[in-house]
C-alpha positions as CSV (number, residue, x, y, z in Angstrom):
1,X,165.8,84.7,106.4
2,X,162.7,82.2,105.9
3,X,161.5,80.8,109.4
4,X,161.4,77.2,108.8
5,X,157.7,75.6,109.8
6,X,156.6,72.2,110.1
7,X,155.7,70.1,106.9
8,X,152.7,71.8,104.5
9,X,152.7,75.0,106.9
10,X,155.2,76.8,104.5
11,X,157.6,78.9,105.2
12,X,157.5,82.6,107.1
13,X,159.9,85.4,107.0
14,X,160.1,89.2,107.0
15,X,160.2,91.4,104.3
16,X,162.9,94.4,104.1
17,X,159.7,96.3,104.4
18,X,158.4,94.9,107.9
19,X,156.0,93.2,106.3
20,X,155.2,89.4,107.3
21,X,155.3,86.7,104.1
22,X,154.0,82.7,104.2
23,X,154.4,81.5,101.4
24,X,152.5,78.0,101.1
25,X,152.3,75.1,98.5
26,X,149.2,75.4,96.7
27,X,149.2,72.2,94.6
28,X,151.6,71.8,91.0
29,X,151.3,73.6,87.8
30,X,150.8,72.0,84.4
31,X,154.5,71.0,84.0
32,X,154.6,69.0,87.1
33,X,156.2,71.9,89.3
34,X,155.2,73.0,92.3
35,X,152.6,75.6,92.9
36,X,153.0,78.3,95.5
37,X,151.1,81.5,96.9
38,X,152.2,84.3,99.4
39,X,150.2,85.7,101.9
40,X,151.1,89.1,103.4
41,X,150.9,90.9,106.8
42,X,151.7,93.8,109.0
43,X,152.3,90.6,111.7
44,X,153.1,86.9,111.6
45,X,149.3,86.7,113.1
46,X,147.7,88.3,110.3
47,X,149.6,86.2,107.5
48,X,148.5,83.0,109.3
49,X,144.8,84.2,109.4
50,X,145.1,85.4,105.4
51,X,146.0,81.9,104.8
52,X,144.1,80.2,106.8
53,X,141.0,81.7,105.6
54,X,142.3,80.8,101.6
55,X,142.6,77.5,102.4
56,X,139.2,77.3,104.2
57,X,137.5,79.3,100.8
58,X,139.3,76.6,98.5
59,X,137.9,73.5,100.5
60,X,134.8,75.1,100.5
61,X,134.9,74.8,96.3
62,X,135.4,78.8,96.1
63,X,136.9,80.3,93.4
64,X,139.9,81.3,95.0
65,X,141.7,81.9,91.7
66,X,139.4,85.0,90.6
67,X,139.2,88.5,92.8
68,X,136.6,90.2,91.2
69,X,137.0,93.9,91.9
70,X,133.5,95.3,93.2
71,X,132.7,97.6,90.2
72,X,133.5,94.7,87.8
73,X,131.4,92.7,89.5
74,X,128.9,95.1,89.6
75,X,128.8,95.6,85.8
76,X,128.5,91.6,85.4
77,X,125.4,91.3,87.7
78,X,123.8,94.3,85.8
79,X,124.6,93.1,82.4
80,X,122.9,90.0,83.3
81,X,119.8,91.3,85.5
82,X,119.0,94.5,83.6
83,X,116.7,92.7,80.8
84,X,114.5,91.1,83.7
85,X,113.6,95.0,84.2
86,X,111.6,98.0,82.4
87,X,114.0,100.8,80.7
88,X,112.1,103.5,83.4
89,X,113.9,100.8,86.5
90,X,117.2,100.2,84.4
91,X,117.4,103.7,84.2
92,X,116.7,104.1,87.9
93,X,119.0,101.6,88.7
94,X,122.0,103.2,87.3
95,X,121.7,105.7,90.0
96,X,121.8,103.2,92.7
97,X,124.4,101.5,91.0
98,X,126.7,104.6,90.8
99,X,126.2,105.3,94.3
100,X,126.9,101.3,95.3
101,X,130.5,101.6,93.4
102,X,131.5,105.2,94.6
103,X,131.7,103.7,98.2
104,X,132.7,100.0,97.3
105,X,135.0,101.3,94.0
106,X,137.8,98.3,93.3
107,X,137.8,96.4,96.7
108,X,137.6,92.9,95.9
109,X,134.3,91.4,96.8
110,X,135.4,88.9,99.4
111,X,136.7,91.7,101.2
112,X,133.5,93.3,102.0
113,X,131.9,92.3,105.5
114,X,128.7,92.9,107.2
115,X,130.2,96.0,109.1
116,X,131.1,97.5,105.6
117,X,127.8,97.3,104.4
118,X,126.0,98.8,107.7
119,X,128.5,101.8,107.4
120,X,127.4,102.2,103.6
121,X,123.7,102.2,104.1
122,X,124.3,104.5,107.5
123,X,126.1,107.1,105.0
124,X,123.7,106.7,103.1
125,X,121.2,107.4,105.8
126,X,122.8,110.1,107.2
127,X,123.4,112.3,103.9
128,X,119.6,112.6,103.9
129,X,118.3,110.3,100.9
130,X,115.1,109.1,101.4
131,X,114.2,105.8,102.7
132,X,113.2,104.3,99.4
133,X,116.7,104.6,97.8
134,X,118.1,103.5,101.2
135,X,116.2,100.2,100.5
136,X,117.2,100.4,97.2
137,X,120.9,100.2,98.2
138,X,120.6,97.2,100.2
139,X,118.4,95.4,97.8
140,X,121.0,96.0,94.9
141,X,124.0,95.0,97.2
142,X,122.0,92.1,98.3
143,X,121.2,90.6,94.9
144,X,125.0,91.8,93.6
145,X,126.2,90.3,96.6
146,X,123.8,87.2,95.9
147,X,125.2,86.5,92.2
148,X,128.7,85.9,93.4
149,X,128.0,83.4,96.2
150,X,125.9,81.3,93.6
151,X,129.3,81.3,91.9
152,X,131.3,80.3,95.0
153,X,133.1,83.8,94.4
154,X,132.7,84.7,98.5
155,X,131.7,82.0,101.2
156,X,128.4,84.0,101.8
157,X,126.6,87.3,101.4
158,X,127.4,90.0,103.7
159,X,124.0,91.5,103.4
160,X,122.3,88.9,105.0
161,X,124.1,89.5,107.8
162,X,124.4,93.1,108.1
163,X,121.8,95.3,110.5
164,X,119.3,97.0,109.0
165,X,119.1,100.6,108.6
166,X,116.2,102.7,110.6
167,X,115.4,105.5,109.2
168,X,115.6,108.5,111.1
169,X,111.5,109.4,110.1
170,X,108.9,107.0,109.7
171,X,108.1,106.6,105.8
172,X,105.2,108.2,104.5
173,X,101.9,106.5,104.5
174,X,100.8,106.0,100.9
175,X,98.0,108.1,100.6
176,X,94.6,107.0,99.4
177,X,91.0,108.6,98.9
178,X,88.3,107.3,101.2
179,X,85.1,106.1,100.8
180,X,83.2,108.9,100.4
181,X,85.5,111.1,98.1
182,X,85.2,107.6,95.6
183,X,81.7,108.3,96.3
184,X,82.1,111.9,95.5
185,X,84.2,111.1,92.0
186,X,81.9,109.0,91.0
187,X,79.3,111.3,90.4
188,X,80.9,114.9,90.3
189,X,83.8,114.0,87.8
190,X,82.8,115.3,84.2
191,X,81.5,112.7,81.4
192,X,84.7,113.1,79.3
193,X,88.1,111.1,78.8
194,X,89.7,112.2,81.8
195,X,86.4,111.8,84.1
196,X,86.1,108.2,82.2
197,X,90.0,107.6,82.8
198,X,90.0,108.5,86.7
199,X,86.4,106.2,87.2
200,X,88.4,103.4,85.6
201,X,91.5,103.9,87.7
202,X,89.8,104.2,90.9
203,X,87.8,100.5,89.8
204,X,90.3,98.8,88.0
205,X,93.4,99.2,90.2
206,X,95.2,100.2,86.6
207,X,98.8,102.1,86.9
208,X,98.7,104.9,85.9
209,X,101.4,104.1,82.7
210,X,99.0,101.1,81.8
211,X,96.3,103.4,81.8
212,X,97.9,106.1,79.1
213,X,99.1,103.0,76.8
214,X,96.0,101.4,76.1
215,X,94.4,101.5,72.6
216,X,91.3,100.7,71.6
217,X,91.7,97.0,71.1
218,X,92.8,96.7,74.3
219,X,89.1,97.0,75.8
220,X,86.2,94.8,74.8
221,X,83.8,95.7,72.7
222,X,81.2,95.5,75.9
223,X,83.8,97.1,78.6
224,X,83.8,93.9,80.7
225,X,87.7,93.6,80.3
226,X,90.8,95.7,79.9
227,X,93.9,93.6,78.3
228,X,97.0,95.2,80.1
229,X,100.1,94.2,77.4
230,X,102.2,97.0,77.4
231,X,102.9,100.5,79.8
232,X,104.2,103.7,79.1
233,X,108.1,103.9,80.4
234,X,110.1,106.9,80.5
235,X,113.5,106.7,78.7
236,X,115.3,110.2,79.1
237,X,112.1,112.4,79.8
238,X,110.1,110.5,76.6
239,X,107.4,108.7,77.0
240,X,108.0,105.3,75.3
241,X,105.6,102.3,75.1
242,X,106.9,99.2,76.0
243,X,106.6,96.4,78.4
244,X,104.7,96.4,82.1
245,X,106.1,97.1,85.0
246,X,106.7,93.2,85.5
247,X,105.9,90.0,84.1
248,X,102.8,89.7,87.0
249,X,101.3,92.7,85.2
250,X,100.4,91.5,82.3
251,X,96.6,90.2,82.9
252,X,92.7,90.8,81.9
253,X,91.4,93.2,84.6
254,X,87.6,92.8,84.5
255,X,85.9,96.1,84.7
256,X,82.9,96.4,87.4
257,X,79.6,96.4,85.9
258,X,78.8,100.1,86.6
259,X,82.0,101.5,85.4
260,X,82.0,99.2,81.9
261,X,80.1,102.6,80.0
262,X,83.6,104.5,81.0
263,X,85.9,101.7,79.1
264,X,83.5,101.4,76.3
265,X,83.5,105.5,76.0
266,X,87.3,105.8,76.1
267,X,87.5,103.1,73.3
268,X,85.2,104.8,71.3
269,X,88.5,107.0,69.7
270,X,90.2,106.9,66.0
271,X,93.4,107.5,67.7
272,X,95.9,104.8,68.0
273,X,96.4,105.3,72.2
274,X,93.4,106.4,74.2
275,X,95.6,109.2,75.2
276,X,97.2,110.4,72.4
277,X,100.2,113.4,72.7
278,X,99.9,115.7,69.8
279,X,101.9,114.2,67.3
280,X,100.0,111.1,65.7
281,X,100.9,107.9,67.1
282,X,102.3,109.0,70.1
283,X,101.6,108.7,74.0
284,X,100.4,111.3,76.0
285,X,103.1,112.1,78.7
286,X,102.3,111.2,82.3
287,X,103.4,115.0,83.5
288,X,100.0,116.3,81.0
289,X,97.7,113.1,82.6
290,X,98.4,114.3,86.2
291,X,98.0,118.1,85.0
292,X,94.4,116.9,83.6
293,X,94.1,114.5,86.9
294,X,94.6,117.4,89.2
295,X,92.4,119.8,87.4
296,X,89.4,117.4,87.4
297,X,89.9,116.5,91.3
298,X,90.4,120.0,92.3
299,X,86.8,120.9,90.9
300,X,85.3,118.5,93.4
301,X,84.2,120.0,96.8
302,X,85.1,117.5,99.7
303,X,88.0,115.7,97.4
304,X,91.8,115.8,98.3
305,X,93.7,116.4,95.5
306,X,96.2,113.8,95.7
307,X,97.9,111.6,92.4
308,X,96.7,109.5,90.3
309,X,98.7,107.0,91.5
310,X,96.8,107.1,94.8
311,X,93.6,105.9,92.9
312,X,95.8,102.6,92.8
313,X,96.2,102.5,96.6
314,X,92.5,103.3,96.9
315,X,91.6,100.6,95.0
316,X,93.5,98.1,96.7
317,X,92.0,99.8,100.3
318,X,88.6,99.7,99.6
319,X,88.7,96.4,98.4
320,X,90.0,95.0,101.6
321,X,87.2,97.1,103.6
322,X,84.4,94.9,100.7
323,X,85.9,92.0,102.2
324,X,87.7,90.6,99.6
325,X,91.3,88.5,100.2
326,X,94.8,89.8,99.6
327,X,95.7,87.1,97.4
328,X,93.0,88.1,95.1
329,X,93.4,91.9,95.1
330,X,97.3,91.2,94.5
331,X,95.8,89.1,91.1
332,X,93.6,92.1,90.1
333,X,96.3,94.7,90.6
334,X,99.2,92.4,89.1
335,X,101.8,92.6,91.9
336,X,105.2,91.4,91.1
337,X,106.2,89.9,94.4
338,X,107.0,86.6,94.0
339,X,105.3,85.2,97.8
340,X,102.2,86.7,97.0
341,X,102.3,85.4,93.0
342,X,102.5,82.1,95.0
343,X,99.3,82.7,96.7
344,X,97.1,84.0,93.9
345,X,98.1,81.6,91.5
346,X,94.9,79.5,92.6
347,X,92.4,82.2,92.5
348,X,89.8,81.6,89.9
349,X,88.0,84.0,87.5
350,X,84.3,83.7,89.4
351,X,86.0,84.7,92.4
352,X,87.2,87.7,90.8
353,X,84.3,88.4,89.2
354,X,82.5,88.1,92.8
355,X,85.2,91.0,94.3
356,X,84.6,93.6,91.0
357,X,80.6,93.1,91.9
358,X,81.0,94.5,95.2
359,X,82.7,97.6,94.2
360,X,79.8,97.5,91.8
361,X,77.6,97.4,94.7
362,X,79.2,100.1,96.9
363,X,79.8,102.8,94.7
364,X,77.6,104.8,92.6
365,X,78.6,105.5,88.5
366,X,77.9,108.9,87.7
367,X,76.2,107.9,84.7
368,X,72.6,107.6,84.0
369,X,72.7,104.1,81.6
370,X,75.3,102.0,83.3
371,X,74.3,98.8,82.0
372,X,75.6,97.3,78.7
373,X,73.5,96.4,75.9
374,X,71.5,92.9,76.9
375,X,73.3,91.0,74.3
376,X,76.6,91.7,76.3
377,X,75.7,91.8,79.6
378,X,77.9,89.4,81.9
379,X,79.5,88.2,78.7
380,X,83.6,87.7,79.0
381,X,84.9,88.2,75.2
382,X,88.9,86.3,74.7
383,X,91.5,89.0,73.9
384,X,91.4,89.4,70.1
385,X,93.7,87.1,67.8
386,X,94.5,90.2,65.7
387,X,96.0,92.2,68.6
């Protein structure tokens, strides 16, 4: 029998199954009728609490109405985040995804606390993944958990709130060539395409997917600038072209003066891409790049042969030991994070031209003419109309 409380508290009673039931008035239908809701629990306590913390959410403007399952929820935020990302990250992302809904599955989403998300990313930890897909996990759940408390779904994120994980082994440092072995490249590595490509990685800062989707229009007549509009992603083992890594990546990276005789030599092809697979009109795949990469460094005495990649970290290194600012390196390199976007926003192009100089400066070319034809020199030529 229904325990009668006082006015608006509802009424209480037990269910034949031990269970506890207080059932409230939650406001009147369409027809005029009164509106009620049950709230269920092993003790009168816990029913109390499960309604208290309702009617708390509902005059806090939540969407009390809608229990969105974690998975379904999941699938919105993807379906509306996944064009903001390359194909090579969506298809990256569907890992992380699978892995965020094999531990979460149907429990609804205002269910999930800060405790449940530590003991997710401590599985996680534990099974032995490495720390960049542990960061991944809490930086999907974060922005998953994000999307439904901008639509008053839950009261607020549970990732904000939840420890973070330390790994069990300090990450790796990224790895980068020093002085000397730049040194070293510069004037061992062979006058052909890949000796030209890994010069212009080491003094651009270029990815190495940027790098394998140029073509020839791409690079000035004089070398002075390389136009980065599109990247080779990987969809299913393929090398496609498409867009960059993020919308910070496309940009005009100026070429140092003593390296400009490498981007004029690599445009100086009848091929569609600079590096061009086999078949006509088709990118070279990144696995033959690093094959060539690797071949060419290991020649050089006094070089580690590391990845190409790390001629990206290099770049960014040795431009802090010139003396040039972070907030200019980050516009050079075409970072995506949105702080330091904030900060280079400002820089202007003399400034940049001032930082390529000095790797000018510090670094010899490996080439016996570096200098441009007179009519060129110093000369900044606008990205083509007909590209």
């Amino acid at each position: 029998m229904a325990k009668k409380r006082a006015n608006g508290d509802g009424n209480l009673r037990q269910r034949p199954n031990g269970l506890w039931e207080l059932t409230i008035m939650d406001g009147y239908r369409p027809d005029g009728k009164r509106k009620t809701k049950s709230f269920y629990g092993k003790t009168q306590k816990e029913a109390k609490a499960k309604a208290k913390a309702y009617m708390i959410d509902k005059a806090q403007g939540l969407n009390v109405d809608r229990t969105y399952p974690f998975s379904e929820w999941a699938d919105i935020w993807y379906e509306g985040h996944k064009d903001n990302v390359s194909p090579t990250t969506q298809e990256n992302y569907t890992y992380t995804l699978r892995a965020l809904k094999e531990q979460f599955g149907n429990r609804p989403i205002r269910d999930i606390k800060p405790v449940d998300i530590e003991i997710m990313l401590r599985s996680v930890r534990d099974s032995g993944r490495s720390s960049s897909f542990l960061a991944q996990c809490r930086g999907m759940m974060f922005q998953i958990m994000n999307k439904a408390e901008a639509n008053d779904l839950i009261r607020k994120n549970p990732v904000r709130f939840a420890e973070k994980m330390r790994y069990k082994e300090p990450p790796k440092r990224k790895e980068a060539f020093n002085a000397e072995e730049v040194r070293l490249m510069m004037q061992h590595l062979p006058d052909d395409r890949i000796g030209w490509s890994i010069r212009l990685l080491l003094g651009t800062g270029m990815r190495t997917q940027e790098l394998l989707a140029l073509e020839p229009k791409h690079i000035e007549p004089d070398g002075s600038v390389i136009h980065i509009v599109q990247a080779i992603n990987m969809q299913k083992g393929t090398p496609v072209v498409g867009t960059p890594k993020s919308r910070d990546s496309y940009r005009d990276v100026p070429v140092p003066e003593n390296l400009r005789w490498c981007a004029m030599a690599l445009r100086d092809t009848d091929t569609r891409y600079i590096w061009e697979a086999r078949k006509k009109d088709s990118p070279c795949n990144p696995s033959h790049f690093v094959k060539k990469f690797k071949e060419a460094i290991g020649a050089i005495p006094g070089v580690r042969v590391l990845t190409p990649h790390s001629c990206r970290h290099t770049y960014v290194s040795q431009m802090q030991a010139l003396g040039v600012d972070l907030a200019t390196i980050q516009s050079l390199v075409g970072h995506a994070d949105i702080d330091m976007t904030e900060h280079y926003l400002h820089v202007q192009e003399p400034i940049r031209q001032d930082a390529i100089a000095r790797f000018s400066r510090a670094f010899g070319t490996g080439h016996s003419d570096p200098e441009p034809p007179d009519t060129q020199r110093g000369k900044i030529i606008l990205f083509p109309k007909a590209i």
